[in-house]
Structures are given as structure tokens and as C-alpha cells.
Residue frames as qw, qx, qy, qz and C-alpha x, y, z in Angstrom:
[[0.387, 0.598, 0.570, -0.410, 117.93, 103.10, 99.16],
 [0.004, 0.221, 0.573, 0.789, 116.91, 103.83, 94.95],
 [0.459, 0.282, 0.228, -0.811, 114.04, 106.06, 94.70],
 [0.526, 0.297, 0.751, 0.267, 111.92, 104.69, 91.91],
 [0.029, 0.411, -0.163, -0.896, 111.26, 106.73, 88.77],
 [0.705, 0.482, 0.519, -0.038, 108.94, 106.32, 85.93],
 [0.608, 0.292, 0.493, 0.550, 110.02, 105.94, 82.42],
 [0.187, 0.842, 0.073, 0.500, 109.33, 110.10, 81.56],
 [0.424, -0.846, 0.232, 0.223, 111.32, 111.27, 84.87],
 [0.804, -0.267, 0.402, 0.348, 113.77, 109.16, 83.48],
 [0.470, 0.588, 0.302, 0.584, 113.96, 110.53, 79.97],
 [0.024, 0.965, -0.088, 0.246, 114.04, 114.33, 81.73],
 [0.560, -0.752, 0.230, 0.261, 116.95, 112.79, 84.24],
 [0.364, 0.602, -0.711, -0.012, 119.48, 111.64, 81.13],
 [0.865, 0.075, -0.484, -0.110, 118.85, 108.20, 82.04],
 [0.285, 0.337, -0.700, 0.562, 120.64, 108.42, 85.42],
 [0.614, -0.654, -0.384, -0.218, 119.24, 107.64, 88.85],
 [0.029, -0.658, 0.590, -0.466, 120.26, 108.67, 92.24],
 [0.755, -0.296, -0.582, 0.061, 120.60, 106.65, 95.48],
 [0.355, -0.754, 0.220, -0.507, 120.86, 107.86, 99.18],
 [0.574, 0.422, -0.665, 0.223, 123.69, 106.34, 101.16],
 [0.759, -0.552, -0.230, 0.257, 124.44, 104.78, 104.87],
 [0.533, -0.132, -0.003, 0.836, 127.92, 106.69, 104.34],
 [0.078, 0.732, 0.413, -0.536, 126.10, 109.75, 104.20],
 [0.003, 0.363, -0.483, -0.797, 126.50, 110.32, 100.13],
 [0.707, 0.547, 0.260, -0.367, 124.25, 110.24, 97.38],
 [0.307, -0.217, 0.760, 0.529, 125.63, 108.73, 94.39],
 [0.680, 0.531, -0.080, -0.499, 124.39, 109.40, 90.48],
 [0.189, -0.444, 0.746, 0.459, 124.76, 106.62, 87.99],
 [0.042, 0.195, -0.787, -0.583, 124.18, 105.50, 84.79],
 [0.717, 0.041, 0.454, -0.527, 121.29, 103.68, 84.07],
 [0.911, 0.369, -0.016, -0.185, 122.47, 101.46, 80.81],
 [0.601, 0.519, -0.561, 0.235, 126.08, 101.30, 81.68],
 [0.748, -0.569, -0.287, 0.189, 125.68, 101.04, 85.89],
 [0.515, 0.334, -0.162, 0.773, 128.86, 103.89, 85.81],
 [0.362, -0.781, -0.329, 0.389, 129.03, 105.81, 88.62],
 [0.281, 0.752, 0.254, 0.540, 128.76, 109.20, 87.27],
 [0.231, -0.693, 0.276, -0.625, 129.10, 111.60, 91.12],
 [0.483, -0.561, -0.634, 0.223, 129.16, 111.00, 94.73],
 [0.009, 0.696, -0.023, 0.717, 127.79, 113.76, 96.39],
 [0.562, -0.249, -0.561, 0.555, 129.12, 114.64, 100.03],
 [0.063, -0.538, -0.108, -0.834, 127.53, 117.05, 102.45],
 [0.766, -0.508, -0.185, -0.346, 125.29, 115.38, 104.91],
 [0.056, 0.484, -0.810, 0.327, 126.74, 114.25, 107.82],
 [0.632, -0.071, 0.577, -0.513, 124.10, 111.65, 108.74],
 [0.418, 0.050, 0.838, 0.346, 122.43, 108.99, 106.43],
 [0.250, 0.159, -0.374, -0.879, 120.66, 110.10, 103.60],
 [0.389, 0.355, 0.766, -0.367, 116.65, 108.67, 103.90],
 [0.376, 0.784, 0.492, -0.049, 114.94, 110.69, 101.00],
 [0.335, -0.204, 0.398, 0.829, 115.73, 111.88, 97.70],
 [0.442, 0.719, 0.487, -0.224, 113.67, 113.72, 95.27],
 [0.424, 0.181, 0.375, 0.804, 114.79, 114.56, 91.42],
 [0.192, 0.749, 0.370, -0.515, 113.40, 118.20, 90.96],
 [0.697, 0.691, 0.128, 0.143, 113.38, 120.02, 87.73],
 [0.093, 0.968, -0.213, 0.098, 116.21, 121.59, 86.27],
 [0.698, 0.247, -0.560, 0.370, 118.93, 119.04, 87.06],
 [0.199, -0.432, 0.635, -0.609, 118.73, 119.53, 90.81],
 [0.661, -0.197, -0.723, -0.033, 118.19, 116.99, 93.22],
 [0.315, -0.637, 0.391, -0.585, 116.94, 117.87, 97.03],
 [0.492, 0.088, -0.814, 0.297, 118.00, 115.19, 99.88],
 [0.484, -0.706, 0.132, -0.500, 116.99, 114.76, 103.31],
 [0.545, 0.255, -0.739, 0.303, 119.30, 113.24, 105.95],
 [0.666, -0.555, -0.432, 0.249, 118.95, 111.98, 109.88],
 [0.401, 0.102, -0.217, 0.884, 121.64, 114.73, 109.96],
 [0.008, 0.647, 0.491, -0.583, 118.39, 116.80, 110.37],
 [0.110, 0.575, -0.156, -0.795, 118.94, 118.80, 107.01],
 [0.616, 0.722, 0.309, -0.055, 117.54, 119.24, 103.24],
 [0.226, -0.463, 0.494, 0.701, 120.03, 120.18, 100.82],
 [0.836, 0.433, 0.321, 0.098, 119.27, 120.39, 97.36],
 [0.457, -0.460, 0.543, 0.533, 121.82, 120.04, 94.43],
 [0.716, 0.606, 0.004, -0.348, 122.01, 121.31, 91.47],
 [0.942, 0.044, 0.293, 0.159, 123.85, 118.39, 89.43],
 [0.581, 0.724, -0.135, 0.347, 125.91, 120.23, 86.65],
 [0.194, 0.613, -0.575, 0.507, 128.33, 121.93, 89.06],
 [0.713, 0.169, -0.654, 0.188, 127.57, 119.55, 91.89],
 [0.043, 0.226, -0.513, 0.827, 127.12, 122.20, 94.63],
 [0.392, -0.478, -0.784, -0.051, 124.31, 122.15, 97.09],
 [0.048, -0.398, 0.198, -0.894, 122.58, 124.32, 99.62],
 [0.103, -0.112, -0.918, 0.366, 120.97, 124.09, 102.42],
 [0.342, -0.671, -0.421, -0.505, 116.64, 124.56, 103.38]]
């Protein structure tokens, strides 16, 4: 699943986008080179819904039952 963004999210994300996985990871990449940039692991379920929030974090929601958001730079995550 790709979330869609509009052209000013995009300029605040650094041109990256995320995607929510079947293998229960979210993955950041590129948007003008397609380079997978992260894959972030945490969920144990699939990953359904992603929202970019400010600040370089990104919060998830998974069948696992849980919310996590992540703050991109260092990659960690926490749970709601």
C-alpha cells in the first residue's frame, strides 16, 4: 500500500515516501531515484495505515493491533 501525498507534504518529507508492508515493514524511499532509503521493523502484523506527521516522524497502524510512530532520523519508534 503507498499513501498518497501532495506536492507540499512532499517538499516537507525530502522527497521520500513511505509504504506499509504485507511483511510487516514499512519501507522509506526515494522519490527521484526509487532507492530504498530504511525498512522499518516492529509490527508484527501487516501494516494497513501510515501517516507522515511533522517533524520527520511517521505513525503506523498494523492488524498487529498497535500504532507506533517513528521518528525517521534515528529510526526508533514507540508505541500509542
Amino acid at each position: 500500500m503507498i499513501i498518497p501525498i501532495d506536492f507540499e507534504y512532499l517538499k516537507f518529507f525530502h522527497f521520500r515516501i513511505a509504504s506499509g508492508s504485507w511483511d510487516t515493514t514499512i519501507k522509506i524511499s526515494e522519490i527521484t531515484t526509487g532507492n530504498l532509503l530504511a525498512t522499518l521493523t516492529g509490527h508484527t502484523g501487516v501494516v494497513y495505515s501510515l501517516a507522515l506527521l511533522e517533524n520527520e516522524q511517521i505513525a503506523s497502524g498494523s492488524i498487529d493491533g498497535t500504532i507506533k510512530i517513528w521518528h525517521l532520523n534515528s529510526k526508533n519508534n514507540y508505541n500509542l
